[in-house]
VOPAGU-2260 file (C-alpha; in pm, 1 decimal, decimal comma):
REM VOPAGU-2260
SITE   aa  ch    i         X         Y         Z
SITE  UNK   A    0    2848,7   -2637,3     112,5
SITE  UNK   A    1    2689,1   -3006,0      82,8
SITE  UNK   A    2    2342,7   -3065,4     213,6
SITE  UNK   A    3    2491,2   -3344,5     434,2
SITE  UNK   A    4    2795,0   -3049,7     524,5
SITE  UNK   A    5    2524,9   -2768,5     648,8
SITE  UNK   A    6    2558,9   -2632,8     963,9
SITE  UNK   A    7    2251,2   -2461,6    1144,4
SITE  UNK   A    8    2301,1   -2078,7    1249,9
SITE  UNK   A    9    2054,5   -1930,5    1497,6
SITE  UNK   A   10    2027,8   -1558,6    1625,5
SITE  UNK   A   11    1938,2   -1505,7    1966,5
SITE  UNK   A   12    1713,5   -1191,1    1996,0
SITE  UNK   A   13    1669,2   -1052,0    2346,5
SITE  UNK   A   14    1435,9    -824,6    2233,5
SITE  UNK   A   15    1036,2    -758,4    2207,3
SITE  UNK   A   16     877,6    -945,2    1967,9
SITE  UNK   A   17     689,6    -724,1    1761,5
SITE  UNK   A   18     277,7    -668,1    1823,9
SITE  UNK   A   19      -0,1    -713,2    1600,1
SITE  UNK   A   20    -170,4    -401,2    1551,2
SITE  UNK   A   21    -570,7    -394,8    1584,0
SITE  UNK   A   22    -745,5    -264,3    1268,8
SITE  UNK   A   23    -808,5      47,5    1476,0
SITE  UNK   A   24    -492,7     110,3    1525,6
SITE  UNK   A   25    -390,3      32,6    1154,1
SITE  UNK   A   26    -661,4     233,1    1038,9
SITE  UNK   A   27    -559,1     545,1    1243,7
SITE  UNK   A   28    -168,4     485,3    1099,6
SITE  UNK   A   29    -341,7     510,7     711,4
SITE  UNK   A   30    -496,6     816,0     849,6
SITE  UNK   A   31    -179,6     974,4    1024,9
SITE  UNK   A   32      36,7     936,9     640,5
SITE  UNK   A   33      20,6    1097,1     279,3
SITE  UNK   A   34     247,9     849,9     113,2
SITE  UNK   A   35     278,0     490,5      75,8
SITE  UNK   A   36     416,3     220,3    -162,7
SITE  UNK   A   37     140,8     122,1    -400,1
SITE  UNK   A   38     224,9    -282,0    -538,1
SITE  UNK   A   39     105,3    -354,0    -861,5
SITE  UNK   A   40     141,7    -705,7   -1095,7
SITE  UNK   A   41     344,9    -669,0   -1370,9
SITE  UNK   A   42     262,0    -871,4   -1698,3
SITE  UNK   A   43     569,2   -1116,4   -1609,5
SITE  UNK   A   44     395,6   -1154,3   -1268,3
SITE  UNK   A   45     668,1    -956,9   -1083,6
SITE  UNK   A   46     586,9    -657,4    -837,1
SITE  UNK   A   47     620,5    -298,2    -926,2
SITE  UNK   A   48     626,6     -33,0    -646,7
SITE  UNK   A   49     547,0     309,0    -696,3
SITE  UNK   A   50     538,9     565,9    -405,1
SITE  UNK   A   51     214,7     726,0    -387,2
SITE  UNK   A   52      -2,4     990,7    -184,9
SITE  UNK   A   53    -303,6     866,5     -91,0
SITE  UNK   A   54    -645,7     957,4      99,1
SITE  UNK   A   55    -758,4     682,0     337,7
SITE  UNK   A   56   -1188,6     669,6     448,7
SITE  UNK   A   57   -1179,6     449,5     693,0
SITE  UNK   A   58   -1545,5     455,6     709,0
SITE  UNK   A   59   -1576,6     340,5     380,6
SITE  UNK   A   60   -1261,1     140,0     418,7
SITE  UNK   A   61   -1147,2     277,5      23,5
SITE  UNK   A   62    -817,6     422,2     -51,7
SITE  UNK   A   63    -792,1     724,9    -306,0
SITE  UNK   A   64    -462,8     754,4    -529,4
SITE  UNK   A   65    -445,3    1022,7    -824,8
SITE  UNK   A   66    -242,9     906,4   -1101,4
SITE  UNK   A   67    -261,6     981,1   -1493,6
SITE  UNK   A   68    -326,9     734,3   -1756,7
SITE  UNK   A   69      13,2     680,4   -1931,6
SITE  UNK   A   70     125,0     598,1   -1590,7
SITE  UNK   A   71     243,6     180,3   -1586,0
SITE  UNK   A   72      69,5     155,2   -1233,6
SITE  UNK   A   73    -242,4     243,5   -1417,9
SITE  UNK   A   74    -189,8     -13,7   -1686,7
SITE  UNK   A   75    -136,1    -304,3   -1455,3
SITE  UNK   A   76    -407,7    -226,8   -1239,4
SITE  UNK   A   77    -648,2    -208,3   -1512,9
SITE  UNK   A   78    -503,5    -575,4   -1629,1
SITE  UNK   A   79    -494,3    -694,2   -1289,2
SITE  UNK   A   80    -683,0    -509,0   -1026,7
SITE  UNK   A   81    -509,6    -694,0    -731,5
SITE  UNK   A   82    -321,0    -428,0    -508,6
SITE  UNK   A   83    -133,9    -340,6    -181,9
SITE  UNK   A   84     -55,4     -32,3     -39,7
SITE  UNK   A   85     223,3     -79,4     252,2
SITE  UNK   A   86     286,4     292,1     474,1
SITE  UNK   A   87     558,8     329,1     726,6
SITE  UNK   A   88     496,7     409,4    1073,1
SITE  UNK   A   89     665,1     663,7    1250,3
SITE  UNK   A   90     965,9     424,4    1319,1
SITE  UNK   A   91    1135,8     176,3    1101,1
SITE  UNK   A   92     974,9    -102,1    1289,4
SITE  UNK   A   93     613,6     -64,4    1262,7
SITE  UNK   A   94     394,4     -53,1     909,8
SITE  UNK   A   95      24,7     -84,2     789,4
SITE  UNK   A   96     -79,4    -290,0     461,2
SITE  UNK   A   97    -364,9    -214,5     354,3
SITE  UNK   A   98    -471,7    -500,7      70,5
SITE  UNK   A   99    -782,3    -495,8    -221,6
SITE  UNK   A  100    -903,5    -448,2    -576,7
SITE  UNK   A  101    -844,9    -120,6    -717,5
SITE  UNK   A  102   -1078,3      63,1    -991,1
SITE  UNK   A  103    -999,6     290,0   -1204,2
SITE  UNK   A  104   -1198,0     623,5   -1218,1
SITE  UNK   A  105   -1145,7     821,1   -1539,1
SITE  UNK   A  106   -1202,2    1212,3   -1414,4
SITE  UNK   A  107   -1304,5    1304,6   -1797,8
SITE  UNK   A  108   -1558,2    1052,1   -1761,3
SITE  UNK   A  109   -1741,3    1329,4   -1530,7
SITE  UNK   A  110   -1625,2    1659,2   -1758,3
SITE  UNK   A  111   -1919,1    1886,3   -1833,6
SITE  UNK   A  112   -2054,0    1880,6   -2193,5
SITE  UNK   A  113   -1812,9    2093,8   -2427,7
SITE  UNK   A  114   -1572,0    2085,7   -2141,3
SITE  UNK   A  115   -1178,0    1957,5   -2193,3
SITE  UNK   A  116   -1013,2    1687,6   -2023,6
SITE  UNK   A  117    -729,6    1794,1   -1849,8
SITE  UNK   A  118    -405,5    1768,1   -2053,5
SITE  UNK   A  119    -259,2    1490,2   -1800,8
SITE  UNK   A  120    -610,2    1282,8   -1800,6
SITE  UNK   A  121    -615,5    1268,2   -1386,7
SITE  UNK   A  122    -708,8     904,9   -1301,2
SITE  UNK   A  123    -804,9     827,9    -977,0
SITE  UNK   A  124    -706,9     472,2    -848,6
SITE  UNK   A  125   -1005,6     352,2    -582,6
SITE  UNK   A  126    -894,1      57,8    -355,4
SITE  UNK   A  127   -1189,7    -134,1    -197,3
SITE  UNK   A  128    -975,4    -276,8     129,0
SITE  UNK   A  129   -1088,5    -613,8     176,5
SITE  UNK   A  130    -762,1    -690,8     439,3
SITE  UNK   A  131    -528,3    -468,0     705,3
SITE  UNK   A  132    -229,4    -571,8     875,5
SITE  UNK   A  133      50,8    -469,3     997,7
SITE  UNK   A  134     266,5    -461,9    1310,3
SITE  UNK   A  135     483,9    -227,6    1574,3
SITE  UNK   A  136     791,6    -326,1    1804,4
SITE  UNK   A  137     716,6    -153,5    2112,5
SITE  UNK   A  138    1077,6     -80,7    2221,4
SITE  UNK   A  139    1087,2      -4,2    2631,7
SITE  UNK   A  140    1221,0     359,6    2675,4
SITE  UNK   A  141    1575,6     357,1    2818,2
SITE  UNK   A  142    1659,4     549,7    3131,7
């Protein structure tokens, strides 16, 4: 189709618009899960996605993830430290991104003297969260 031949389409939607969610709110979501999709920058500059379990502090506002070392996500984020972490909510229509700079904790780093590193070298992936967002669609309940 022609630029000068395009036709415009628009969707009517009848529905709720979907809400903001307070950084309460998103906080207490990253609390509520275990898993999430961890977003990392891959050397072409392309996303990769790994699911993840996580611990969220929401006092500290820091995001735990154990990994090992050969893992890619591990790589990257040592390259380029810039991360998200996106969690469902407890329908499809509501989610919690939780955005930062992730660090890289080596677990050997803190083995006794004379001690071995575990065989899998446990990382642990810190994310300072420097942004939250995320919204729900608060569907009416249907009588």
């Amino acid at each position: 189709m022609s630029e000068n031949t395009a036709t415009e389409t628009t969707t009517k939607n009848d529905g709720p618009a979907p809400r903001v969610l307070t950084d309460q709110e998103l906080s207490e979501l990253l609390r509520q899960q275990q898993f999430g999709v961890l977003a990392s920058v891959r050397s072409t500059g392309h996303p990769h996605l790994s699911t993840v379990l996580y611990d969220w502090n929401a006092e500290e506002r820091v995001l735990r993830v154990s990994s090992t070392a050969d893992r890619l996500k591990v790589r990257q984020l040592r390259r380029n430290p810039h991360t998200s972490l996106h969690v469902s909510g407890p329908d499809v229509w509501s989610f919690a991104v939780a955005e930062g700079e992730a660090e890289i904790v080596d677990l050997a780093d803190g083995a006794a003297p004379g001690e071995q590193p575990l065989p899998d070298r446990r990382m642990v992936i810190l994310i300072r969260v420097s942004r939250l967002y995320g919204t729900a669609l608060d569907i009416p309940a249907q009588d």
